[in-house]
N, C-alpha and C positions, 0 to 999 in steps of 0.2 A: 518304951520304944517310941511310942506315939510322943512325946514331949520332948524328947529325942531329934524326932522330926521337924516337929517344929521350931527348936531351936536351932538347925540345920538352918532351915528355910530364912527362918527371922534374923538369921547371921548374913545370909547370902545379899538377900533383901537392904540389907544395910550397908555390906560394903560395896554392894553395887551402887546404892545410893551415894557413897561418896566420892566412887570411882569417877561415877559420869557427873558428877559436882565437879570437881577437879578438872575432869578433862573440857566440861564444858568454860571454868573456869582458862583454861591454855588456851582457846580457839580465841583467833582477833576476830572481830566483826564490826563492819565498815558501811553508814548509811551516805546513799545516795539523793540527791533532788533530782531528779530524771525531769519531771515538767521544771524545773529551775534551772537546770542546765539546757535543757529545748531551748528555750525564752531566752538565755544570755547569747547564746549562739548566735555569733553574726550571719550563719548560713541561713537559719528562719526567719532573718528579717527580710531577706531575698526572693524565698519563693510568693509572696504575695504578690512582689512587683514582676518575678518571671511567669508568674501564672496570668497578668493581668494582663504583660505585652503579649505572650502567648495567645489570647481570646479577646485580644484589644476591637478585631475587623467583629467579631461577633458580638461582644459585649456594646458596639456603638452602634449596631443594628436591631439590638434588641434594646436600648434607652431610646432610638428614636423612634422606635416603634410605640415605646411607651409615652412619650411628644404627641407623637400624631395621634395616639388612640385618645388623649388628654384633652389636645387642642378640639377636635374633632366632638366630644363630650360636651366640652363648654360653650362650645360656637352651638347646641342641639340647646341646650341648655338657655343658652342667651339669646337668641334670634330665633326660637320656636315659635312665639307670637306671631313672626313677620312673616315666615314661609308657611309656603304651601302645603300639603301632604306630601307632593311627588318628590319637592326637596327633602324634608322630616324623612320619607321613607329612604333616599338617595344615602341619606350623611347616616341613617340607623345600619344600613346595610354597610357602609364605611369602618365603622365602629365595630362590629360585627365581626367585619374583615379584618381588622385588626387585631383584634381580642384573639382570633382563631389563628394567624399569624405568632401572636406571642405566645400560646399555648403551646405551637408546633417547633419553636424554637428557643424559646426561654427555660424552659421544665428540660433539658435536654442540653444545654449550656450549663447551667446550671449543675446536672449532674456531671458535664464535662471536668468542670473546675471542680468539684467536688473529689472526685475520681480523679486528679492531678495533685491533688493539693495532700489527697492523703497518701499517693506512689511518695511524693516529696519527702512529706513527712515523716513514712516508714523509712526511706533513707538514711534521714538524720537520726534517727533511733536507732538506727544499725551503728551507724558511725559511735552516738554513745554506748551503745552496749559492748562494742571493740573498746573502748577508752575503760569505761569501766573495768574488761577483762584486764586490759593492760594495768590499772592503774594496782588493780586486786593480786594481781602477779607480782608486780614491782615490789609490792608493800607488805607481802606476805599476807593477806587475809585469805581467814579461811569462809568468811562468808558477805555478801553486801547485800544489804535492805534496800526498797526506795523506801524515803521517806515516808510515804504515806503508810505504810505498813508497820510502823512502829510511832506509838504513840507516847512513847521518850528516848533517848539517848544522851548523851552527851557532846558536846560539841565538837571534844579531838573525837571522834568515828565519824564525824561527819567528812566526806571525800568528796564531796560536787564541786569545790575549787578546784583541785586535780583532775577531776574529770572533765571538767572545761577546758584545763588548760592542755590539757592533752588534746580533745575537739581539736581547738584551735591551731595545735600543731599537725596535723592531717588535714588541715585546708587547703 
């Protein structure tokens, strides 16, 4: 009865094994370049330059901040021999001033653009993950990789031309 069972089991076992061979064999499956499709896209070569007009008055107040705290160094630097203390103390406290200024506004720009750049960003990943669906719909697959997640394929399952080309029709 016992060997019975077990040739039950060991039968089961096996044509299960070839069942989900098989069916895994029928499933298409379709890799993607997501960071290669980002990158061809004409829309990310855009937001660097909308992000930069966007914090253009603020980005040129905090470079000449970064001027003046320079010049201000160099002139303490250069002409300390020749001044006095009350100047040397005058231009430290300038410097000072300035340092404390870029603190207050650069760390905080900085995260501005950082915090724009990635709303952006997730955008156009939406946009690809739309295209993707679409393209996985069109084409009958039943599953898409990115790229990095698989460490071979073949070149027909590769879909990131299609998925650009699609991007680019939704622009």
């Amino acid at each position: 009865m016992k060997q019975l069972a077990r040739q039950f089991v060991a039968t089961l076992m096996l044509g299960s094994a070839l069942v989900s061979a098989s069916a895994m064999a029928e499933q298409k499956i379709g890799v993607v370049d997501v960071q290669g499709v980002f990158q061809a896209m004409p829309q990310a070569a855009e937001i660097s330059n909308n992000i930069q007009v966007e914090f253009k008055a603020q980005i040129d107040e905090v470079n000449q901040l970064q001027k003046d705290g320079q010049f201000y160094a160099e002139r303490l630097q250069r002409d300390a021999a020749t001044m006095s203390e009350q100047e040397k103390k005058e231009l430290q406290q300038k410097i000072q001033g300035v340092r404390e200024q870029l603190a207050e506004k650069g760390q905080p720009l900085q995260q501005n653009i950082q915090r724009r750049s990635n709303e952006e960003r997730n955008k156009l990943l939406g946009l690809i993950k739309q295209a993707i669906d679409g393209v996985a719909k069109k084409e009958g697959y039943d599953l898409v990789l990115t790229s990095n997640a698989v460490s071979f394929s073949k070149e027909q399952h590769d879909i990131s031309e299609q998925v650009l080309n699609q991007v680019k029709k939704t622009n």
